[in-house]
C-alpha positions as CSV (number, residue, x, y, z in Angstrom):
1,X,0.0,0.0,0.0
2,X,1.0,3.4,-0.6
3,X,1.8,6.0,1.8
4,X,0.2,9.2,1.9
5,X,2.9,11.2,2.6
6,X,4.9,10.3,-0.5
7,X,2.1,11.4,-2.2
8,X,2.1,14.7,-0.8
9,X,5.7,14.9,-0.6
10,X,5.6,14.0,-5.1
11,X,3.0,16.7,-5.3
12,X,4.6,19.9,-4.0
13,X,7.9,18.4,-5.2
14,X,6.9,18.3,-8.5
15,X,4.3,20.8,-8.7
16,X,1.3,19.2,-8.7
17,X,0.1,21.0,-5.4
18,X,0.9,23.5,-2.9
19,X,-0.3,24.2,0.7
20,X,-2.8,27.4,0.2
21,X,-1.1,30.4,1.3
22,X,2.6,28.3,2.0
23,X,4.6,32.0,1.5
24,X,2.4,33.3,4.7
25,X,3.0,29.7,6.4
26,X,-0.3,27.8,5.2
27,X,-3.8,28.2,6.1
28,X,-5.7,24.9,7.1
29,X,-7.9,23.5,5.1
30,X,-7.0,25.3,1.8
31,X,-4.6,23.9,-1.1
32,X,-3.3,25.5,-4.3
33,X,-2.5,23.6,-7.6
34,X,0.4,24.2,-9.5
35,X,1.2,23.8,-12.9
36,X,1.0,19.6,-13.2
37,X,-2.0,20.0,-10.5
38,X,-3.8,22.4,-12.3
39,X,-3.7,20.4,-16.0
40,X,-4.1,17.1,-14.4
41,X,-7.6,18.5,-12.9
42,X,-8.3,20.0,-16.0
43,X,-8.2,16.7,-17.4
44,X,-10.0,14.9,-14.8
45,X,-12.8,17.6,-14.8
46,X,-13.0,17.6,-18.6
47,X,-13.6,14.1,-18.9
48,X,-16.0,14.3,-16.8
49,X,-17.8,16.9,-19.0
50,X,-17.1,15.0,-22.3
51,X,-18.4,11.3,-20.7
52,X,-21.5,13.1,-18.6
53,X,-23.0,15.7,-21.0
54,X,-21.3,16.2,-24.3
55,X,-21.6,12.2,-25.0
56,X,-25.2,12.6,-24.0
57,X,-28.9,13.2,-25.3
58,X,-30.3,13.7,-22.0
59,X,-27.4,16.2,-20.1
60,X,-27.3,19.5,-20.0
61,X,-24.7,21.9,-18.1
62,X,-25.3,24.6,-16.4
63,X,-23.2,27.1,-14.4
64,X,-25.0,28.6,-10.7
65,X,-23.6,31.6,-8.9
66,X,-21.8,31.0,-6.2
67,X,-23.4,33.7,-3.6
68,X,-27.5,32.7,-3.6
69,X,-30.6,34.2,-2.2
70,X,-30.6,32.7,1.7
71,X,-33.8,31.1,1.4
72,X,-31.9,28.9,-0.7
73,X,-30.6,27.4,2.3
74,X,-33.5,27.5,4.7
75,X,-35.7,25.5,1.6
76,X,-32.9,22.8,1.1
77,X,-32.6,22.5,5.0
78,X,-28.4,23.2,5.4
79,X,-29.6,25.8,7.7
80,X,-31.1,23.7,9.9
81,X,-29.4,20.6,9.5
82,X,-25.9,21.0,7.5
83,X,-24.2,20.8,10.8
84,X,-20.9,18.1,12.2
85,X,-21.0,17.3,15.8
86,X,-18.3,19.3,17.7
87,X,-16.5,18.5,20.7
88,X,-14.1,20.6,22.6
89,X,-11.5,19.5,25.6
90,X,-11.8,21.5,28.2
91,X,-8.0,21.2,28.9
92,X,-6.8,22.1,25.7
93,X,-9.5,23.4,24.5
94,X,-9.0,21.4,20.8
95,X,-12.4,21.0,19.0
96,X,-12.8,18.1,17.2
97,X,-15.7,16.2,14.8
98,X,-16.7,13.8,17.8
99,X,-17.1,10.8,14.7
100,X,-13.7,11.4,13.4
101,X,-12.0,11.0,16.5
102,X,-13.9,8.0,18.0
103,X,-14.6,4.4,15.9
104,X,-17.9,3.3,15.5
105,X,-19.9,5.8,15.8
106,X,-21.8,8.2,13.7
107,X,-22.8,11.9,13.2
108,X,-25.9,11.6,15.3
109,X,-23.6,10.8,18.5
110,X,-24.8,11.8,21.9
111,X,-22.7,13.6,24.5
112,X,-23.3,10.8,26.8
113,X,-22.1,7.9,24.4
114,X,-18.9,9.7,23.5
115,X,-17.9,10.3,26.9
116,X,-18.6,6.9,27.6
117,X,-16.2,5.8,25.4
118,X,-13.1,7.2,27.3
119,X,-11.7,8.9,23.9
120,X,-8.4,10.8,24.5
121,X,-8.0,14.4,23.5
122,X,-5.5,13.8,20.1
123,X,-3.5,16.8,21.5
124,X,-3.2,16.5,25.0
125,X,-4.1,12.8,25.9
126,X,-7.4,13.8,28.4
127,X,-10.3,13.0,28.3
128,X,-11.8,15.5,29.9
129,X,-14.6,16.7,27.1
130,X,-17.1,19.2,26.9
131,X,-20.7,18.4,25.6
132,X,-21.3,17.5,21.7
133,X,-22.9,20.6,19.6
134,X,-23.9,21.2,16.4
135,X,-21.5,22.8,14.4
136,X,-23.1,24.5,11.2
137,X,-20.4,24.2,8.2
138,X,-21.6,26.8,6.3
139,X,-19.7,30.4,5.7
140,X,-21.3,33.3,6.2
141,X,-21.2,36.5,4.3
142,X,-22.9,40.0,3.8
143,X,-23.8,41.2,0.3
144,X,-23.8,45.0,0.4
145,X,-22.5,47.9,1.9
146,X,-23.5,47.0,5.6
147,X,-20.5,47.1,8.0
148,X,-21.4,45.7,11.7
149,X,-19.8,48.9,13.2
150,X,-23.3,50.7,11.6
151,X,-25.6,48.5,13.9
152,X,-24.6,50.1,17.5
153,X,-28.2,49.6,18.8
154,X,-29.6,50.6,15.6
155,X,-32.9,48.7,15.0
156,X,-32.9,50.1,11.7
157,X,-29.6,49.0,10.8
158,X,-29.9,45.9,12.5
159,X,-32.7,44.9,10.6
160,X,-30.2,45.7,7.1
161,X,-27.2,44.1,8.7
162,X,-29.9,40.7,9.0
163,X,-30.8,40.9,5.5
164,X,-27.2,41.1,4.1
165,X,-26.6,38.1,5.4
166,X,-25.9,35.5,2.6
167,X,-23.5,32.4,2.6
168,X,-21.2,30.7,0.6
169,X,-22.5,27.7,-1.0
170,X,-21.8,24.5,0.7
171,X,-22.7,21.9,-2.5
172,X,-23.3,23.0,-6.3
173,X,-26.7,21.1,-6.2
174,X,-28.6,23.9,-5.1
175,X,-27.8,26.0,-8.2
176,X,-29.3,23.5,-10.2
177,X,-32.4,23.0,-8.3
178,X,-33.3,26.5,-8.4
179,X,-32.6,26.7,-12.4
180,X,-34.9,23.1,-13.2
181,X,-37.8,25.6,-13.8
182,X,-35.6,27.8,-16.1
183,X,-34.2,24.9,-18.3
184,X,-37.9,23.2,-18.4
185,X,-39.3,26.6,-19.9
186,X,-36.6,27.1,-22.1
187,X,-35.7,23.6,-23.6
188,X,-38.7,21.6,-22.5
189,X,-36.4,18.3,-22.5
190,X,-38.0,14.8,-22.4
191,X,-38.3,13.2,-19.1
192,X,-35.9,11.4,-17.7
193,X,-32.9,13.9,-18.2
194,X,-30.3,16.0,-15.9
195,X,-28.3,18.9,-15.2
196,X,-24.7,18.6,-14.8
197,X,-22.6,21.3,-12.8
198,X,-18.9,21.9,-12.0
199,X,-18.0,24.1,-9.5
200,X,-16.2,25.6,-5.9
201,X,-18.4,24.6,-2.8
202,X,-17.3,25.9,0.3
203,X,-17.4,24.4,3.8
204,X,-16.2,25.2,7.2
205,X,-14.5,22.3,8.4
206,X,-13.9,21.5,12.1
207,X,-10.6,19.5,12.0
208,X,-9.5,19.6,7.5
209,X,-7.0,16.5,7.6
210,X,-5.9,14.0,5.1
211,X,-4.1,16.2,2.8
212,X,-7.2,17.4,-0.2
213,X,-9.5,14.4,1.2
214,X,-11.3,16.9,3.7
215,X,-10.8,20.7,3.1
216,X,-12.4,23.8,3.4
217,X,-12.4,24.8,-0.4
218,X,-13.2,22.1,-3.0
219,X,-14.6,21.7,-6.3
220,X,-17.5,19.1,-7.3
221,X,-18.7,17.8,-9.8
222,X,-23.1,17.1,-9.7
223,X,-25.7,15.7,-11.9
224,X,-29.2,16.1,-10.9
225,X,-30.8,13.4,-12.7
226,X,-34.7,14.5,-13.1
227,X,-37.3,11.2,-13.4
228,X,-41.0,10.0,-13.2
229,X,-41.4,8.7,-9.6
230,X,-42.1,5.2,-11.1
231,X,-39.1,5.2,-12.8
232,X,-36.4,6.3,-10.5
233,X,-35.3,2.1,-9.3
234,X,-34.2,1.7,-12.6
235,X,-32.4,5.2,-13.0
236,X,-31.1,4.8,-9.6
237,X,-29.4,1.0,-11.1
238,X,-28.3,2.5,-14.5
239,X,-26.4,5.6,-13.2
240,X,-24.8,3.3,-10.8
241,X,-23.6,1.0,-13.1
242,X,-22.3,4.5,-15.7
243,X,-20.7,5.6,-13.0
244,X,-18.4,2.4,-12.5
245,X,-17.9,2.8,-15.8
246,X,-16.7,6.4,-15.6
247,X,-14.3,5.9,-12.7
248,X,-13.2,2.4,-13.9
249,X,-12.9,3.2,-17.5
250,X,-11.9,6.9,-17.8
251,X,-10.1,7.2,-14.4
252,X,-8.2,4.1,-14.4
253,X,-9.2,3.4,-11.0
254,X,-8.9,-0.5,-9.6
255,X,-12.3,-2.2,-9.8
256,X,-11.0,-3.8,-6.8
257,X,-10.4,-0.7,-4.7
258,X,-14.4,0.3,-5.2
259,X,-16.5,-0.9,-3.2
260,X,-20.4,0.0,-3.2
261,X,-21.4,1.3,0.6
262,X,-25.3,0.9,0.7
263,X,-25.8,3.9,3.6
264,X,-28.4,2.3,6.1
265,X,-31.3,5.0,6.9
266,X,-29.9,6.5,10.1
267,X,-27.0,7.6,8.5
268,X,-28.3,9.2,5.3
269,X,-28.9,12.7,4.7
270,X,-31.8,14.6,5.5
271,X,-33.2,14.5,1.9
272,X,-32.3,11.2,0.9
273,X,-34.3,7.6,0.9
274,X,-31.2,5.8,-0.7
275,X,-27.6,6.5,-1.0
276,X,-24.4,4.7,-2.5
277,X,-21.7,5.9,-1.5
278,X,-18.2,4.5,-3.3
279,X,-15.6,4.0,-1.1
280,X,-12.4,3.9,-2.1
281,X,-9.0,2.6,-0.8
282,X,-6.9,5.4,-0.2
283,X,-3.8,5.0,1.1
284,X,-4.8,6.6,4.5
285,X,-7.8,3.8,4.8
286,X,-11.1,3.8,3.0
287,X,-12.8,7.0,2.6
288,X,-15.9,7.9,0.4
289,X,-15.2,8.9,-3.2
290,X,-18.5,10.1,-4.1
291,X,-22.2,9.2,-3.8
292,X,-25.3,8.6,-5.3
293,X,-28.5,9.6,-3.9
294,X,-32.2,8.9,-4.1
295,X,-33.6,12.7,-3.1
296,X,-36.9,12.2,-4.0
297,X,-39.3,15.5,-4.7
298,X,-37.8,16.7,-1.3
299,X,-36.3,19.9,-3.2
300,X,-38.3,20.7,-5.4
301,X,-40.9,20.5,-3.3
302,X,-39.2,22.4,-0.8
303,X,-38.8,25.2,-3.6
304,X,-42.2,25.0,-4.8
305,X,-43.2,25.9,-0.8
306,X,-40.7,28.7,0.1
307,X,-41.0,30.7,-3.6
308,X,-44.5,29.9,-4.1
309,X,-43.8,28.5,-7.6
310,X,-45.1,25.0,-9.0
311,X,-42.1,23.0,-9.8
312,X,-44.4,20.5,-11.7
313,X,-43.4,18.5,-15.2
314,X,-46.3,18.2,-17.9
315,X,-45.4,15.3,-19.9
316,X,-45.7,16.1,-23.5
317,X,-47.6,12.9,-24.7
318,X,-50.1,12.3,-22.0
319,X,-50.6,15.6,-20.7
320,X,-50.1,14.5,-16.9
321,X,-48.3,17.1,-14.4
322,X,-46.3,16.3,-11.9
323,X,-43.2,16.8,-9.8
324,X,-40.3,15.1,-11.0
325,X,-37.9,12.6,-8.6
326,X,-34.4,13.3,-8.7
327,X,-31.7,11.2,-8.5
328,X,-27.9,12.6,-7.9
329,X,-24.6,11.5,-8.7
330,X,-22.5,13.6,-6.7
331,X,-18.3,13.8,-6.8
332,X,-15.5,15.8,-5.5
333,X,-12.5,16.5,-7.9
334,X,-10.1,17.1,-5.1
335,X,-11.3,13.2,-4.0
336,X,-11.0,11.9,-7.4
337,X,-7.5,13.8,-8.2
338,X,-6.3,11.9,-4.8
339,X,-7.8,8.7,-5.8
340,X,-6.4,8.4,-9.5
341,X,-2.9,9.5,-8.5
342,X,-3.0,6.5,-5.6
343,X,-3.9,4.3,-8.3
344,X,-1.3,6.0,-10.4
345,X,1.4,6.1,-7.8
346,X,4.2,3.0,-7.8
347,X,7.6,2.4,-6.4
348,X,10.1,0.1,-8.4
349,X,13.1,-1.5,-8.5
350,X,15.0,-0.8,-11.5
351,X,19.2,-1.8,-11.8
352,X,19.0,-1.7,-8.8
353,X,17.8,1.7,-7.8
354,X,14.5,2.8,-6.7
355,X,12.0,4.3,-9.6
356,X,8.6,6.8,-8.2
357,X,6.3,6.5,-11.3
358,X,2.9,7.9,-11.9
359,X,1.6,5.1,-14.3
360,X,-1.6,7.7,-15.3
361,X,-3.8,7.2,-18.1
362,X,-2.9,8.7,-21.0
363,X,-6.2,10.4,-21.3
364,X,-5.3,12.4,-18.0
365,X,-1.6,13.0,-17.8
366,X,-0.4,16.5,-17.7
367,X,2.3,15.9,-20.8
368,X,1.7,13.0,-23.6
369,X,5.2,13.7,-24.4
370,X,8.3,15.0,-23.6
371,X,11.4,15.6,-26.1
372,X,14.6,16.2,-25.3
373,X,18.1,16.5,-27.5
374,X,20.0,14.0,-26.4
375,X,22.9,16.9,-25.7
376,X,21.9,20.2,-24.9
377,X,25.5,21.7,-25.7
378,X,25.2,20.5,-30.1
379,X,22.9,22.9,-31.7
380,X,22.5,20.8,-34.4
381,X,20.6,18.3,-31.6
382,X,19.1,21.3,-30.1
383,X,17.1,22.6,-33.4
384,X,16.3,19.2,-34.8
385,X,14.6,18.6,-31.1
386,X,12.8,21.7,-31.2
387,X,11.6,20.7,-34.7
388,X,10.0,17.4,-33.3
389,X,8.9,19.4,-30.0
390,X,6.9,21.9,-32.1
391,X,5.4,19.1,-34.6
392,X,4.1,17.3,-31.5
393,X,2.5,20.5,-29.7
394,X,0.7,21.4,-32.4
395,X,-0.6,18.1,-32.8
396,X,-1.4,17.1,-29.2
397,X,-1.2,20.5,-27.4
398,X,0.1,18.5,-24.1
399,X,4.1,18.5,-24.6
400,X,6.7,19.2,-22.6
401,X,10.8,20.2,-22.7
402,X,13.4,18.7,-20.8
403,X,17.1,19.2,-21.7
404,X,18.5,19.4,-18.1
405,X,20.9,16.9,-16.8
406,X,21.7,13.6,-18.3
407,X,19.6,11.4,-20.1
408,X,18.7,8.9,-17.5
409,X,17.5,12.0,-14.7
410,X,15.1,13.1,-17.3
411,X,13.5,9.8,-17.4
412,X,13.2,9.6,-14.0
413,X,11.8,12.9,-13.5
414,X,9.4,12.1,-16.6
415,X,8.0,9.0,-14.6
416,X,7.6,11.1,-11.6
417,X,5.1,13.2,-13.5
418,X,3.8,10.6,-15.5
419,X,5.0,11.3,-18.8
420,X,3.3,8.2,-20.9
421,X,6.4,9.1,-23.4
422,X,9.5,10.2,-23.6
423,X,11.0,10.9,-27.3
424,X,14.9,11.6,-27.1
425,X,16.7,13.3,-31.1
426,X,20.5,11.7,-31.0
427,X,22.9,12.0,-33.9
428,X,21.0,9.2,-35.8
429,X,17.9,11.4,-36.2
430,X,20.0,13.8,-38.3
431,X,21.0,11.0,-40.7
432,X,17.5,8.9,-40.9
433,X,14.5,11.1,-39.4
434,X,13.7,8.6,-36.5
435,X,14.0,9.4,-32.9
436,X,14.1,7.2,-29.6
437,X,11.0,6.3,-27.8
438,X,11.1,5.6,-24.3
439,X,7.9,4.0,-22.6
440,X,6.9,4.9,-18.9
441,X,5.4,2.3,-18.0
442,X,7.5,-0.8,-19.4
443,X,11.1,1.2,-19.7
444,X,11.2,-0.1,-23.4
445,X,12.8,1.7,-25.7
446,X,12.3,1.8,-29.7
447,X,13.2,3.7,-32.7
448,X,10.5,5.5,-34.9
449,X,10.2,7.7,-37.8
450,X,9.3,11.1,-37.1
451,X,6.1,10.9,-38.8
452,X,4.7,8.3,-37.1
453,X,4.9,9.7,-33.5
């Protein structure tokens, strides 16, 4: 198994991803992506996009603000319930998810079973805990010009100060509830169909750990997938199975590091009446990759109630109204990035040395190629390289240039990044237009005409 920490350790080292803010000395929770970070979740994201809406009939993208109207949040119930029990020791004073620190138990975790348990404080050993609350995840913000130093006892301004309050979004699937009306007037599609989003969701954390696995700042990817209540059994069965297919298939994740976590109905959210979610074998432990969820009418519904508008569907052939179920596939890119580069991520012994290697699919890695003259100081290698280098770029787009150090390091760097290809110009390219091809994956190298790269 892996370790996680060579993983982080690869990805600042070669620029896949930063700690947020690292100049200023981090700030939890937060994570920037660098150059091979940024293009490999490009990738990952746009793959998503092509397999989920442009290879599809029945998709359709949209893109939701960020900053919504704050009944948004009171309809969909994350003001009321989008909350992670908190615990703080009183000798410390540490706060803590009470289900992260303590096995076997769930969100819905009483003060008195967790202090039964005799859990130790994971900075200062005690156990001398304060009582569970509910911790509510969301970020808070004011839209306007409203400063709280205007309030000072001022009703008036109080009352303003209240209204200005808006929040961050916590999950992209509102955005889409609230614009099903808009695309059903517009496009009128045929039942069953969905609406896919990518986007920045925002959540306040208690204890961010696991390097991007929990953070404060993350992107997801959600389909709502609208359906006839009748129907929704075997909608719920098909996008399961597509979605193996997506991550198996596209992602190059092991079929045998998946595994399909029917969530019993205590431990479900709010809105849901079934949920998937796909674990996946990290290589900190198991940890959910993403979900799938039955949620019903429950927010549309809940929309239809707090704006007063009828959320219902008339079918086009039989003329019956009525309010679609929804069924969600629901993913976080940060999670996926971490997923395919464990899958990715191997350690071998090659002449006796040690070899890190990134064995991505080709589909996803940041560079296809990489050409290098074999000597940087013979100009005659140099220009002849830059001739193949520019031939492949505008061909494939992803290529990259390496001429420092000897051969051998630029392989090794290559692998690091996961460079499916390495294509080296020597003095025999100069005499019979073929270059050396070096494979990632099996070390092989072979000779090849220029044109047929």
């Amino acid at each position: 198994m892996n370790n996680l920490e060579d993983i982080v350790s690869l990805c600042k080292r070669r620029g896949f991803i930063f700690p947020g803010s690292d100049v200023y000395g981090g700030f939890a929770g937060t994570w920037d992506f660098g150059p091979l970070g940024v293009s490999l979740k490009k990738k990952i994201m746009d793959e998503w996009w092509k397999f989920w809406v442009e290879d599809r009939d029945d998709m359709y993208g949209i893109d939701a603000a960020i900053l919504m109207n704050p009944r948004t949040w009171v309809a969909s119930g994350h003001t009321a319930t989008f909350a992670d029990p908190l615990v703080e020791c009183k000798d410390c004073h540490g706060r803590f998810r009470a289900d992260k620190i303590a096995d076997g138990i769930s969100e819905s975790v009483t003060t008195e079973e967790f202090q039964a348990l005799g859990v130790k404080c994971p900075t200062c050993g005690k156990t001398n805990w304060g009582p569970i609350r509910k911790f509510n995840m969301m970020f808070e913000t004011h839209v306007g010009a409203v400063l709280p130093e205007d309030v000072n006892g001022d009703e008036n301004a109080k009352a303003l100060a209240e209204k200005s309050v808006a929040y961050l979004r916590p999950e992209t699937a509102q955005g889409i509830f609230t614009n099903y009306k808009n695309v059903v007037d517009t496009l009128y599609p045929d039942l069953p169909f969905g609406l896919a989003q990518q986007g920045k969701a925002f959540r306040n954390e208690i204890s961010p750990r696991d390097f991007i696995l929990r953070d404060r700042e993350c992107s997801q990817m959600e389909i709502e997938y609208f359906v006839r209540p009748d129907d929704w059994e075997t909608q719920f069965e098909k996008l399961l199975k597509e979605n193996h297919e997506f991550l198996e298939e596209k992602m190059g994740l092991p079929a045998d590091k998946i595994k399909d976590y029917e969530v019993p109905a205590d431990d479900r959210a709010h809105y849901s009446k079934r949920t998937i979610d796909f674990m996946f074998e990290y290589p900190n432990g198991e940890e959910e990759l993403m979900g799938l969820a039955y949620r019903t009418d429950f927010d549309l519904q809940n929309i239809a109630r707090e704006s007063g508008k009828s959320m219902e569907y008339r079918d086009k052939n039989s003329g019956e109204s009525f309010v679609p179920h929804v069924i969600e596939p629901s993913i976080g890119v940060e999670r996926l990035f971490l997923a395919v580069l464990s899958a990715a991520y191997a350690e071998e012994e090659i002449d006796g040395g040690k070899r890190i290697v990134l064995k991505l699919p080709e589909n996803l890695a940041p560079y296809k190629f990489c050409v290098s003259p074999l000597l940087k100081n013979k100009p005659e290698l140099v220009e002849k390289a830059r001739e193949v280098y520019n031939l492949l770029r505008k061909k494939y787009g992803n290529v990259t240039w390496d001429d420092s150090g000897n051969i051998g390091k630029r392989y090794r760097k290559q692998d690091e990044i996961g460079t499916p290809k390495c294509v080296v110009i020597d003095f025999d390219t100069l005499e019979d237009d073929t270059v050396t091809v070096r494979n990632r994956d099996t070390t092989e190298q072979v000779r090849l005409p220029i044109d047929e790269l």
